[in-house]
CHARMM internal coordinates of N, CA and C (Angstrom, degrees):
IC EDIT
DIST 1 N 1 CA 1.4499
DIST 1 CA 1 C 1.5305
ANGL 1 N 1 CA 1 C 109.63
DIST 1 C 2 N 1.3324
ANGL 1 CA 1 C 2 N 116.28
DIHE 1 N 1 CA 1 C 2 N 126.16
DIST 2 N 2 CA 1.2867
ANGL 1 C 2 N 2 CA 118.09
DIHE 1 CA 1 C 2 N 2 CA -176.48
DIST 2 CA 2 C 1.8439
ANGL 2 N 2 CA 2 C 99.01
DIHE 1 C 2 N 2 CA 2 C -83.85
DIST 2 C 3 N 1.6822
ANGL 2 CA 2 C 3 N 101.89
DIHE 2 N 2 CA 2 C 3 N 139.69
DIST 3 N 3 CA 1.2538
ANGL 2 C 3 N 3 CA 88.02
DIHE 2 CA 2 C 3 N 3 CA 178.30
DIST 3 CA 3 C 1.7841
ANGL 3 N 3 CA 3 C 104.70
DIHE 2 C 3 N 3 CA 3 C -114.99
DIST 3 C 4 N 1.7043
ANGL 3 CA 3 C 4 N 115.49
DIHE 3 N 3 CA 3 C 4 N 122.18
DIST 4 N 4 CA 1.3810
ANGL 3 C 4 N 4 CA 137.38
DIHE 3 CA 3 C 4 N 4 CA -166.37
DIST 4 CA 4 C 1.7556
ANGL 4 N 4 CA 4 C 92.93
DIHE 3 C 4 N 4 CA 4 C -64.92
DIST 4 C 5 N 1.4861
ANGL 4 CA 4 C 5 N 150.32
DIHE 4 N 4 CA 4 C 5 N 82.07
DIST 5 N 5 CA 1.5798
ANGL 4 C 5 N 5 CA 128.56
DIHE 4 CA 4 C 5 N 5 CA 149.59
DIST 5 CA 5 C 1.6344
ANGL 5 N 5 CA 5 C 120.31
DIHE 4 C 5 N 5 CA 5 C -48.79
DIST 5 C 6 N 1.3962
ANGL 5 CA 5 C 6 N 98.76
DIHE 5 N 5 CA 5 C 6 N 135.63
DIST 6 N 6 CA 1.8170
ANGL 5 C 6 N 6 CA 95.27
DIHE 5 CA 5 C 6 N 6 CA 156.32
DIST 6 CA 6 C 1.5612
ANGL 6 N 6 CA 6 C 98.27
DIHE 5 C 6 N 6 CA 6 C -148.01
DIST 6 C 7 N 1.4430
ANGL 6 CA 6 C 7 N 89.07
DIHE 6 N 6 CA 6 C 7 N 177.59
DIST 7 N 7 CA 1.6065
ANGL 6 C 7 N 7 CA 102.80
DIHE 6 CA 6 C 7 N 7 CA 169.97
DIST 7 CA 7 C 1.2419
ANGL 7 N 7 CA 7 C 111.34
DIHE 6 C 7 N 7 CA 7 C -153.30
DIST 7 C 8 N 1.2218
ANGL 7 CA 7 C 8 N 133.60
DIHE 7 N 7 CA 7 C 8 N 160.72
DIST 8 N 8 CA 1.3677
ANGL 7 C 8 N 8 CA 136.38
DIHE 7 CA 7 C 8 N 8 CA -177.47
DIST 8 CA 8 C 1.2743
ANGL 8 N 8 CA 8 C 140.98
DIHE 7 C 8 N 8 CA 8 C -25.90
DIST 8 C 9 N 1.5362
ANGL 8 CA 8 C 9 N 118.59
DIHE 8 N 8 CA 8 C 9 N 106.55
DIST 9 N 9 CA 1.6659
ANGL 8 C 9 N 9 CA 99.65
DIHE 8 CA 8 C 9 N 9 CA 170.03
DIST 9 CA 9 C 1.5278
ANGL 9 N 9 CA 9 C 116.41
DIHE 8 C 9 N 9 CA 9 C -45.26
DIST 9 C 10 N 1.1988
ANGL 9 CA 9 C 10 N 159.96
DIHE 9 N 9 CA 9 C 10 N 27.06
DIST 10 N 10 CA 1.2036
ANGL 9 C 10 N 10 CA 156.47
DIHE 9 CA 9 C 10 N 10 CA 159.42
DIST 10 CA 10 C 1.4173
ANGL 10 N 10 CA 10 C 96.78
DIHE 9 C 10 N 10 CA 10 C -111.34
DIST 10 C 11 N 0.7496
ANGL 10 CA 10 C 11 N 150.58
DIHE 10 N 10 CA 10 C 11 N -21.41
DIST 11 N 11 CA 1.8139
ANGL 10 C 11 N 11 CA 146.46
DIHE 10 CA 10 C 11 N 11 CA 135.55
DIST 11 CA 11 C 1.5621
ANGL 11 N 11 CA 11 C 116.04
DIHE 10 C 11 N 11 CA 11 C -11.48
DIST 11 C 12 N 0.9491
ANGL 11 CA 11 C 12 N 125.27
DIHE 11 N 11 CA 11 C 12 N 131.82
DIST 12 N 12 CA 1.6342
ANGL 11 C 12 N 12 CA 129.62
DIHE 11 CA 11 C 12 N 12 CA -171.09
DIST 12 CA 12 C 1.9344
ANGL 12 N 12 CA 12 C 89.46
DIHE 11 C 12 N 12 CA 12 C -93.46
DIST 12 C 13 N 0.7911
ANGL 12 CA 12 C 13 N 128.99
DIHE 12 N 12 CA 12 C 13 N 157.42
DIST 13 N 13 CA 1.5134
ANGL 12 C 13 N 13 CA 151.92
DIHE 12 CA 12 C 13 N 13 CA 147.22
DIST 13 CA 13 C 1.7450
ANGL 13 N 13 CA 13 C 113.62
DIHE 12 C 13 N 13 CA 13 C -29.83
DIST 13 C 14 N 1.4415
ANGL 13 CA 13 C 14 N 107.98
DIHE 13 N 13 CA 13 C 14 N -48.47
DIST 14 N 14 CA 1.4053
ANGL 13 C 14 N 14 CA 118.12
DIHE 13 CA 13 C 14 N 14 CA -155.56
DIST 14 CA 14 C 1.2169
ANGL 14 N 14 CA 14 C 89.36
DIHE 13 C 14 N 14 CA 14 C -88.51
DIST 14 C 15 N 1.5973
ANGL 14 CA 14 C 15 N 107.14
DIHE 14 N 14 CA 14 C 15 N 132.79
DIST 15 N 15 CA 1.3485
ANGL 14 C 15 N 15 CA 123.70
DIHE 14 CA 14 C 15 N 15 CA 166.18
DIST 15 CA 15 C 1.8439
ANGL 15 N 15 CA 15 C 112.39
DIHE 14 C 15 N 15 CA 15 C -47.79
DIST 15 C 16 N 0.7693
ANGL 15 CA 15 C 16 N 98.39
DIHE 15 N 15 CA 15 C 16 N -34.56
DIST 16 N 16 CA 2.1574
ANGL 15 C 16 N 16 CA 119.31
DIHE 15 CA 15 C 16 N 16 CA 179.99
DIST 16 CA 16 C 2.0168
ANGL 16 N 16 CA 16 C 104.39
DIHE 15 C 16 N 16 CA 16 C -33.23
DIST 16 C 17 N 1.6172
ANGL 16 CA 16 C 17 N 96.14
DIHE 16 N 16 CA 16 C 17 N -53.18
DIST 17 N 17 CA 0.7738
ANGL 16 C 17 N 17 CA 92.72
DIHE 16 CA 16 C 17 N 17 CA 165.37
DIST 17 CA 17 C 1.8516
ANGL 17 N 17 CA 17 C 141.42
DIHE 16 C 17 N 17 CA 17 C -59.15
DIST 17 C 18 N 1.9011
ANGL 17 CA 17 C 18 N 98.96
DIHE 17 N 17 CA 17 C 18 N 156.61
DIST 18 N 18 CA 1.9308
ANGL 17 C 18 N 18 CA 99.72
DIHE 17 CA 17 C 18 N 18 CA -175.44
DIST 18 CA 18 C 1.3744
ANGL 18 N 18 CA 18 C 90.37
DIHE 17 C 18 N 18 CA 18 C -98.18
DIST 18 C 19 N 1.4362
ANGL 18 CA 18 C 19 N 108.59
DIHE 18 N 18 CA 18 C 19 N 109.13
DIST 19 N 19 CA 1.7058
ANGL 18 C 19 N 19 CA 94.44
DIHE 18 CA 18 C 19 N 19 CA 161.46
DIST 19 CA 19 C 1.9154
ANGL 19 N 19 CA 19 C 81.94
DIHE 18 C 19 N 19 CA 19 C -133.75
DIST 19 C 20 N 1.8286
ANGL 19 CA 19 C 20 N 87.29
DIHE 19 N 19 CA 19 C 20 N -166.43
DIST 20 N 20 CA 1.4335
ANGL 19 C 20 N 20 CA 119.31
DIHE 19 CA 19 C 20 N 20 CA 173.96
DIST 20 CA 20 C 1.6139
ANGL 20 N 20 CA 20 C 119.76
DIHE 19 C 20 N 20 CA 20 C -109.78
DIST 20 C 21 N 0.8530
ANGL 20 CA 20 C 21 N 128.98
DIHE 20 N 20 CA 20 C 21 N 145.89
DIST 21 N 21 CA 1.3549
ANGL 20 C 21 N 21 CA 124.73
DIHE 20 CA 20 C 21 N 21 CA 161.31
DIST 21 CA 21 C 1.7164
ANGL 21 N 21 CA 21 C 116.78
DIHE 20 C 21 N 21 CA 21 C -113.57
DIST 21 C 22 N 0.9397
ANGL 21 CA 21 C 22 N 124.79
DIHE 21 N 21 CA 21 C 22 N 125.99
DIST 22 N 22 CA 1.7849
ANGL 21 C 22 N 22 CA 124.38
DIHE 21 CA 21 C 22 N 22 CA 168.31
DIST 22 CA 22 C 1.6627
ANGL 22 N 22 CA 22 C 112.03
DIHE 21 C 22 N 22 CA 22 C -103.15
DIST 22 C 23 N 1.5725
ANGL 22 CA 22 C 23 N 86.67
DIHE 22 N 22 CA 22 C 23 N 149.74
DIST 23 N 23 CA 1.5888
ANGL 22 C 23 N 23 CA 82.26
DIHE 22 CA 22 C 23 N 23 CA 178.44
DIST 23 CA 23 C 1.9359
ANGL 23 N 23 CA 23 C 91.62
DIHE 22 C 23 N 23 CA 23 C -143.82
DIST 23 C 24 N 1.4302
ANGL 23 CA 23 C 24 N 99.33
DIHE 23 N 23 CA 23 C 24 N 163.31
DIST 24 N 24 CA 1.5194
ANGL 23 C 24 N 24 CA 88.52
DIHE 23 CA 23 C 24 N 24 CA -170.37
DIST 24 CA 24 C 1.9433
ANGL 24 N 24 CA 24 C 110.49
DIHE 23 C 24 N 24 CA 24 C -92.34
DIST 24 C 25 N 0.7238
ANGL 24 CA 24 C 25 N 100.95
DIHE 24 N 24 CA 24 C 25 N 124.00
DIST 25 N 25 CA 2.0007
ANGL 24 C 25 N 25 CA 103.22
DIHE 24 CA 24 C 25 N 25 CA -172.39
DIST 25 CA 25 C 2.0887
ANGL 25 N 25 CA 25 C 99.54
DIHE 24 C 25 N 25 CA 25 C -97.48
DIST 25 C 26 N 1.5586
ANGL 25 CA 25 C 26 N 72.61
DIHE 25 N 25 CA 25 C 26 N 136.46
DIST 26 N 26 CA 1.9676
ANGL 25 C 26 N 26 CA 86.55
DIHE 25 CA 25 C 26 N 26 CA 157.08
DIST 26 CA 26 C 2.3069
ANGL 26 N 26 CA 26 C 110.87
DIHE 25 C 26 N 26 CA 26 C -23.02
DIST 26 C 27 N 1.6401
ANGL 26 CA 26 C 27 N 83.20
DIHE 26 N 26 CA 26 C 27 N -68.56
DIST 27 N 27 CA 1.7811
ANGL 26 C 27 N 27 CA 86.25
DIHE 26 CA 26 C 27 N 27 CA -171.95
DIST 27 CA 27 C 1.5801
ANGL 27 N 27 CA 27 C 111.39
DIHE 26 C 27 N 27 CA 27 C -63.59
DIST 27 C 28 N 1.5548
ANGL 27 CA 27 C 28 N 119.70
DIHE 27 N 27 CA 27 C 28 N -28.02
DIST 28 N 28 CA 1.2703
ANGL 27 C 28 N 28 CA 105.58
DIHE 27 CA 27 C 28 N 28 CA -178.18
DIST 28 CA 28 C 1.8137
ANGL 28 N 28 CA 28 C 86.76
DIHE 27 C 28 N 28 CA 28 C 160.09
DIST 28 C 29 N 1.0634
ANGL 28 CA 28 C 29 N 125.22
DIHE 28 N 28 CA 28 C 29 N -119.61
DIST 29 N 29 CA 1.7957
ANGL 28 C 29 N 29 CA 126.38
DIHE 28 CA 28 C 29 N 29 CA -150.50
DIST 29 CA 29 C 1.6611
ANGL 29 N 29 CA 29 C 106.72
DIHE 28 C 29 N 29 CA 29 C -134.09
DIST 29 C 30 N 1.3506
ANGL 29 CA 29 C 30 N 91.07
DIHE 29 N 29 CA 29 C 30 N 120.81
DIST 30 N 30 CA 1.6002
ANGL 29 C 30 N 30 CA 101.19
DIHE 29 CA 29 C 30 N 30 CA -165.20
DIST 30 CA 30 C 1.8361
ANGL 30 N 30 CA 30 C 97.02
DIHE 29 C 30 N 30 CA 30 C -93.59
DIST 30 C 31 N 1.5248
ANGL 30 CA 30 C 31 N 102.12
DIHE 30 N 30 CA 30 C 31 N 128.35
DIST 31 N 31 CA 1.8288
ANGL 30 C 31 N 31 CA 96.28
DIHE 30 CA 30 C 31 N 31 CA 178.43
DIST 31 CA 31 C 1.5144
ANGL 31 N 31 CA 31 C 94.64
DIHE 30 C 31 N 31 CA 31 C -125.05
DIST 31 C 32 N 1.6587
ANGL 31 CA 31 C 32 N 114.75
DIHE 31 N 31 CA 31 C 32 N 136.89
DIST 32 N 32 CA 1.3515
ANGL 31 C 32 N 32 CA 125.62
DIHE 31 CA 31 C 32 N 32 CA 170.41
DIST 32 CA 32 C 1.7208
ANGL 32 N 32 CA 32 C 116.67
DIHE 31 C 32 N 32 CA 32 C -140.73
DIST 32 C 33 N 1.4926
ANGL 32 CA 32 C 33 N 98.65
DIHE 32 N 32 CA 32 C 33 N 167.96
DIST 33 N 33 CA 1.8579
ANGL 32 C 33 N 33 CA 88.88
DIHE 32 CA 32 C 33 N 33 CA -179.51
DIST 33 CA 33 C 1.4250
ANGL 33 N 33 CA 33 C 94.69
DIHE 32 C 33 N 33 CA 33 C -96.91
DIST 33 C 34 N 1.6545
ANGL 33 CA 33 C 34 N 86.61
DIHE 33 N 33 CA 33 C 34 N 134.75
DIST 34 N 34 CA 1.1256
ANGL 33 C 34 N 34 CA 83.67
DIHE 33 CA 33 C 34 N 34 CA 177.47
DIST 34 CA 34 C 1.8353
ANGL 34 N 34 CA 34 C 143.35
DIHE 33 C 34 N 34 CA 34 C -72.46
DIST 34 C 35 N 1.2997
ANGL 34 CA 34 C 35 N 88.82
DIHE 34 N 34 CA 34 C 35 N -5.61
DIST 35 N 35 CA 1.9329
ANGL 34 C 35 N 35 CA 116.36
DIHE 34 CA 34 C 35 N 35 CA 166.16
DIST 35 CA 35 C 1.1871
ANGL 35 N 35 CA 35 C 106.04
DIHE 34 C 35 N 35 CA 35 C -80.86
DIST 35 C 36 N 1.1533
ANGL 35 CA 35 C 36 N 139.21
DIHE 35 N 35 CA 35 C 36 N 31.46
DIST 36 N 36 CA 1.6395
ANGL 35 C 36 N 36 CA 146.45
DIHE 35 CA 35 C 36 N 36 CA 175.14
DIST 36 CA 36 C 1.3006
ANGL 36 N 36 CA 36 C 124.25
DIHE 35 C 36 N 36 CA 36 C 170.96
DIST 36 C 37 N 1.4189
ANGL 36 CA 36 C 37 N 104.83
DIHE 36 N 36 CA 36 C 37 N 51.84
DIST 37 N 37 CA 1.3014
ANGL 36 C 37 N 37 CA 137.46
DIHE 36 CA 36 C 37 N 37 CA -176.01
DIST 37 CA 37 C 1.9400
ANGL 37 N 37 CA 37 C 111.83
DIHE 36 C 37 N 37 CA 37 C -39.18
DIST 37 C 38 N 1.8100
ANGL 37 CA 37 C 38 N 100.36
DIHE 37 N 37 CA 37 C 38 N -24.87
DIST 38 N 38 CA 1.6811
ANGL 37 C 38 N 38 CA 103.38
DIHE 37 CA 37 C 38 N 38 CA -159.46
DIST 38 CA 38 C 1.5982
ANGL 38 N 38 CA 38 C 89.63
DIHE 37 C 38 N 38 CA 38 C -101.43
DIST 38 C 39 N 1.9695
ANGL 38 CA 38 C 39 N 118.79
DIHE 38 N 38 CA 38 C 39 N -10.25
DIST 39 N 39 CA 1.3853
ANGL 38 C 39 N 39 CA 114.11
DIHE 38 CA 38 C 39 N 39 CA -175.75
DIST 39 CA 39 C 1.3387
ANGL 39 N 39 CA 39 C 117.86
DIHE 38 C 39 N 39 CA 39 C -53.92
DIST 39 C 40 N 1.2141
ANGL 39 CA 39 C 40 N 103.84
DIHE 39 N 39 CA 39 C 40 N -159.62
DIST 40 N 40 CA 2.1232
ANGL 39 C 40 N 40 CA 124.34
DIHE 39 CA 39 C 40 N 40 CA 169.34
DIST 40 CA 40 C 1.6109
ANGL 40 N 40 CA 40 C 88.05
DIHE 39 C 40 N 40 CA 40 C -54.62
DIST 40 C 41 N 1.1905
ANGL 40 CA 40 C 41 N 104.86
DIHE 40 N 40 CA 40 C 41 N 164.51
DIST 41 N 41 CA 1.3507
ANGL 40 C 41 N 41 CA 144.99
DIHE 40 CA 40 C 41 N 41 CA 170.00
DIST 41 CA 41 C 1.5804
ANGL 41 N 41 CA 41 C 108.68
DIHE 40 C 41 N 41 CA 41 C -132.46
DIST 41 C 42 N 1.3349
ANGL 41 CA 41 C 42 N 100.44
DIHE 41 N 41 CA 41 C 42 N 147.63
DIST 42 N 42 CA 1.3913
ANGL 41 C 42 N 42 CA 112.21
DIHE 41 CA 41 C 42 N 42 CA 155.52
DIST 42 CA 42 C 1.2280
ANGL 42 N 42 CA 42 C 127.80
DIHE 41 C 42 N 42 CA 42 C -127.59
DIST 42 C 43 N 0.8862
ANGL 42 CA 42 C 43 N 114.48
DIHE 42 N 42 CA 42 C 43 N 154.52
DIST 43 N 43 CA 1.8154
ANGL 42 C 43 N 43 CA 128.45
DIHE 42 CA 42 C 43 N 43 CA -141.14
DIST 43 CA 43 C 1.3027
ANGL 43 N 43 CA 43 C 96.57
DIHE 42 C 43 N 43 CA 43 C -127.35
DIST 43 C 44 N 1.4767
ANGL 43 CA 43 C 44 N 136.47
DIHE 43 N 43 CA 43 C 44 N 107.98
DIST 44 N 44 CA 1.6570
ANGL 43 C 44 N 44 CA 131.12
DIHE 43 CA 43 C 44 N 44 CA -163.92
DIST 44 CA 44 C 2.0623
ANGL 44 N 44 CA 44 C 93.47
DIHE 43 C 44 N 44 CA 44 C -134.82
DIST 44 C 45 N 0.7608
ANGL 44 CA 44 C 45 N 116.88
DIHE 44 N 44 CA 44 C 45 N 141.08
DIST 45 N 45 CA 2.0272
ANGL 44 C 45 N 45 CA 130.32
DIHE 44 CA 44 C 45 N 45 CA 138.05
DIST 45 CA 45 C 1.5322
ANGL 45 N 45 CA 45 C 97.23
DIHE 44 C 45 N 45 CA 45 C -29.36
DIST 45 C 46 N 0.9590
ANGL 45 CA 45 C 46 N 118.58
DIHE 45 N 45 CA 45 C 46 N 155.71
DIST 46 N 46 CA 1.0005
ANGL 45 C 46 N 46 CA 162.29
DIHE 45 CA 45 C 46 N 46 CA 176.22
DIST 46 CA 46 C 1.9340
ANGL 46 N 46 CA 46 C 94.60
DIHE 45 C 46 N 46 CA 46 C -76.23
DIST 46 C 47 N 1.1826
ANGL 46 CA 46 C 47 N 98.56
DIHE 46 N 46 CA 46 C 47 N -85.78
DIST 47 N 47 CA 2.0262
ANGL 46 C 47 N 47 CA 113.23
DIHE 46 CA 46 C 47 N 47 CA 177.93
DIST 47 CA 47 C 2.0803
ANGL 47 N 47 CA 47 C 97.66
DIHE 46 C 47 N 47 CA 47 C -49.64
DIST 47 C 48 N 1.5610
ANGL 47 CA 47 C 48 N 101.81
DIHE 47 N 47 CA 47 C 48 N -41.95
DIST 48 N 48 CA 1.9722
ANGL 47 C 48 N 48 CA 98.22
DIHE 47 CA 47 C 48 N 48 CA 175.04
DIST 48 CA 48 C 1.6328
ANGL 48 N 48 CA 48 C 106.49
DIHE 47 C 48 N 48 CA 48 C -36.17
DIST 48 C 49 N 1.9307
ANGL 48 CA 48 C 49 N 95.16
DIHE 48 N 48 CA 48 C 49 N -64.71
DIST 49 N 49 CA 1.3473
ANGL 48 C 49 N 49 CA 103.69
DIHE 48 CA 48 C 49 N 49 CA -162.97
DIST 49 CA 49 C 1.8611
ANGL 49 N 49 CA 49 C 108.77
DIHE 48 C 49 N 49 CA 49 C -64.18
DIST 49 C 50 N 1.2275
ANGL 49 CA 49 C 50 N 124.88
DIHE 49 N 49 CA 49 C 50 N -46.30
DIST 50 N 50 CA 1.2363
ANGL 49 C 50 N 50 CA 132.94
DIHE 49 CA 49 C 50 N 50 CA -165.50
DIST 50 CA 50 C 1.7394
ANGL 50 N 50 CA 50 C 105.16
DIHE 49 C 50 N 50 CA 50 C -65.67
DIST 50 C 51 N 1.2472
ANGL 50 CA 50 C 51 N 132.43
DIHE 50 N 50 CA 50 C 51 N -26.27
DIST 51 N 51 CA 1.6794
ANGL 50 C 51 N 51 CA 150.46
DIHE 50 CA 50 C 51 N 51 CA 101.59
DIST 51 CA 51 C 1.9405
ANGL 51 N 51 CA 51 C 107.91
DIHE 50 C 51 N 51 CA 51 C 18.79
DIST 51 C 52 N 1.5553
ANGL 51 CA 51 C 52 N 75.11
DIHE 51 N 51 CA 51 C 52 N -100.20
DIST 52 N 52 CA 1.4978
ANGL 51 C 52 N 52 CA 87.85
DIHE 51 CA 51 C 52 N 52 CA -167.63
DIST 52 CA 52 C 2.2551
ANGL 52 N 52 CA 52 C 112.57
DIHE 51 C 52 N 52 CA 52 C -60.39
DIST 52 C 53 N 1.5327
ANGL 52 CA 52 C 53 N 105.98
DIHE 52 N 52 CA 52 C 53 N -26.25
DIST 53 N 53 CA 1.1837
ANGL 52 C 53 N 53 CA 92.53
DIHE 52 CA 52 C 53 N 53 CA 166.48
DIST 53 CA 53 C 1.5034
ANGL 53 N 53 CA 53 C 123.36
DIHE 52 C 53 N 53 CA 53 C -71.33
DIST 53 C 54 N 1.4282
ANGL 53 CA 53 C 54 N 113.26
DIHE 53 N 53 CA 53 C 54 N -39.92
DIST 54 N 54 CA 1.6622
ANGL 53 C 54 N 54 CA 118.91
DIHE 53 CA 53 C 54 N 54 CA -177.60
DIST 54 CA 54 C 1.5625
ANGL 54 N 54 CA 54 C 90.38
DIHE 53 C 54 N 54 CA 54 C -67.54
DIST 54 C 55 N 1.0827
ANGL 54 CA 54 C 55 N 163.70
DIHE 54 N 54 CA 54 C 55 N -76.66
DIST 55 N 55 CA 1.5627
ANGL 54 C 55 N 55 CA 144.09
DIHE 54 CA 54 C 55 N 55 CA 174.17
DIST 55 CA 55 C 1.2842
ANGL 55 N 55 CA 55 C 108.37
DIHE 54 C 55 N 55 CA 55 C -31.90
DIST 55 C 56 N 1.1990
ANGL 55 CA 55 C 56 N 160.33
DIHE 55 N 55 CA 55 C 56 N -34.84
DIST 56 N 56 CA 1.2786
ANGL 55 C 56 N 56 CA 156.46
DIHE 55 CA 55 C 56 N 56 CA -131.23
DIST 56 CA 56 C 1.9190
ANGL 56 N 56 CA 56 C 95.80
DIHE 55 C 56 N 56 CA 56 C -118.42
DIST 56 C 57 N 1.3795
ANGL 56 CA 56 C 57 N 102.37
DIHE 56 N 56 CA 56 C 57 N -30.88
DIST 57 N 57 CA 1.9173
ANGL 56 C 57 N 57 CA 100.65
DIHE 56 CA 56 C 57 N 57 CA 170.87
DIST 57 CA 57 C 1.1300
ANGL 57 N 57 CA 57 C 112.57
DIHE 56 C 57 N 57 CA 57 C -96.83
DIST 57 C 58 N 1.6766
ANGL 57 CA 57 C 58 N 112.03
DIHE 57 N 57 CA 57 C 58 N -26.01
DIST 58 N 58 CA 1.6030
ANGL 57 C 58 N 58 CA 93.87
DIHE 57 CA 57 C 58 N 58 CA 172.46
DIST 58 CA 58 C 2.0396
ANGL 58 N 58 CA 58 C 116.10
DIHE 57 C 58 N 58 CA 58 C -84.04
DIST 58 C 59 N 1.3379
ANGL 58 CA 58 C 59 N 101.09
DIHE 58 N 58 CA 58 C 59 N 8.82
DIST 59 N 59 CA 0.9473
ANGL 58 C 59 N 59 CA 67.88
DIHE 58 CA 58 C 59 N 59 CA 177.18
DIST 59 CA 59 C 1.7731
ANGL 59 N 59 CA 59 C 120.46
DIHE 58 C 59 N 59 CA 59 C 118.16
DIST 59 C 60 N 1.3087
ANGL 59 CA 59 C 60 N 100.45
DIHE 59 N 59 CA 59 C 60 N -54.08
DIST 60 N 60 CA 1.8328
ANGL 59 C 60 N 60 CA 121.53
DIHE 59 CA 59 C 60 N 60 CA 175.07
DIST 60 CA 60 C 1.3726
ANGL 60 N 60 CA 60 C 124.36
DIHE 59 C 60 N 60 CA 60 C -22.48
DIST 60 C 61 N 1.9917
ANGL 60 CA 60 C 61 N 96.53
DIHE 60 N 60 CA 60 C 61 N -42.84
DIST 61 N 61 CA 1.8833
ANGL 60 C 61 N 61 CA 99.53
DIHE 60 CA 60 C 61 N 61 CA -176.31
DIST 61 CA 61 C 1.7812
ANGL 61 N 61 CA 61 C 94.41
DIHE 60 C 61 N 61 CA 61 C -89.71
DIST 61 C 62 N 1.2038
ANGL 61 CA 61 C 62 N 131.23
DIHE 61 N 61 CA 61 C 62 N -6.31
DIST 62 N 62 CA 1.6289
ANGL 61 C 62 N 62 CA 93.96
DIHE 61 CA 61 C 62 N 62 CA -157.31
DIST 62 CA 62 C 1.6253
ANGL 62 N 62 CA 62 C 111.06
DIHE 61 C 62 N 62 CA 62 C -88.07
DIST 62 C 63 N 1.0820
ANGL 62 CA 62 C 63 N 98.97
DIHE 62 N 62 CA 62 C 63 N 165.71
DIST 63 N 63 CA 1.7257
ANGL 62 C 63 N 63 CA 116.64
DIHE 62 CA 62 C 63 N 63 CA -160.57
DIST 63 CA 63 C 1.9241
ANGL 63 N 63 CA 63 C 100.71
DIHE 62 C 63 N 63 CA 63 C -63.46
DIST 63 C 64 N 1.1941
ANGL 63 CA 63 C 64 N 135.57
DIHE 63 N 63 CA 63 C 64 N 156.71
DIST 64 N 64 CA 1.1278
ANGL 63 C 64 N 64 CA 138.44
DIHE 63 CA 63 C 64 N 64 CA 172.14
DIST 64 CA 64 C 1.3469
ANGL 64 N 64 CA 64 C 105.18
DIHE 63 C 64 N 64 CA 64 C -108.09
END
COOR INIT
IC SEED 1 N 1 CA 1 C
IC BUILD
């Protein structure tokens, strides 16, 4: 199985940038940096990831 990465159109071009890339896996949602493409992976549910995005619009993770 080839596995497809992306990451956000709000992502700049330049590798320089800290983002994430996801890609969708057999077990559920593969998350990596994308500046160390050959690093760890994380391995999330499907409901994990759908989780961490509904926190991520409301708002929940950002820094004060």
């Amino acid at each position: 199985m080839e596995i497809n990465w992306r990451k956000s159109s709000y992502s700049g071009s330049s590798n320089d940038e800290m983002c994430v890339e996801v890609a969708e896996l057999i077990s559920g949602v593969g998350i990596r940096d994308s500046r160390n493409p050959h690093g760890e992976l994380l391995d999330v549910s499907s409901a994990e990831f759908a989780g961490l995005v509904g926190g991520i619009k409301k708002g929940a993770l950002d820094l004060a």
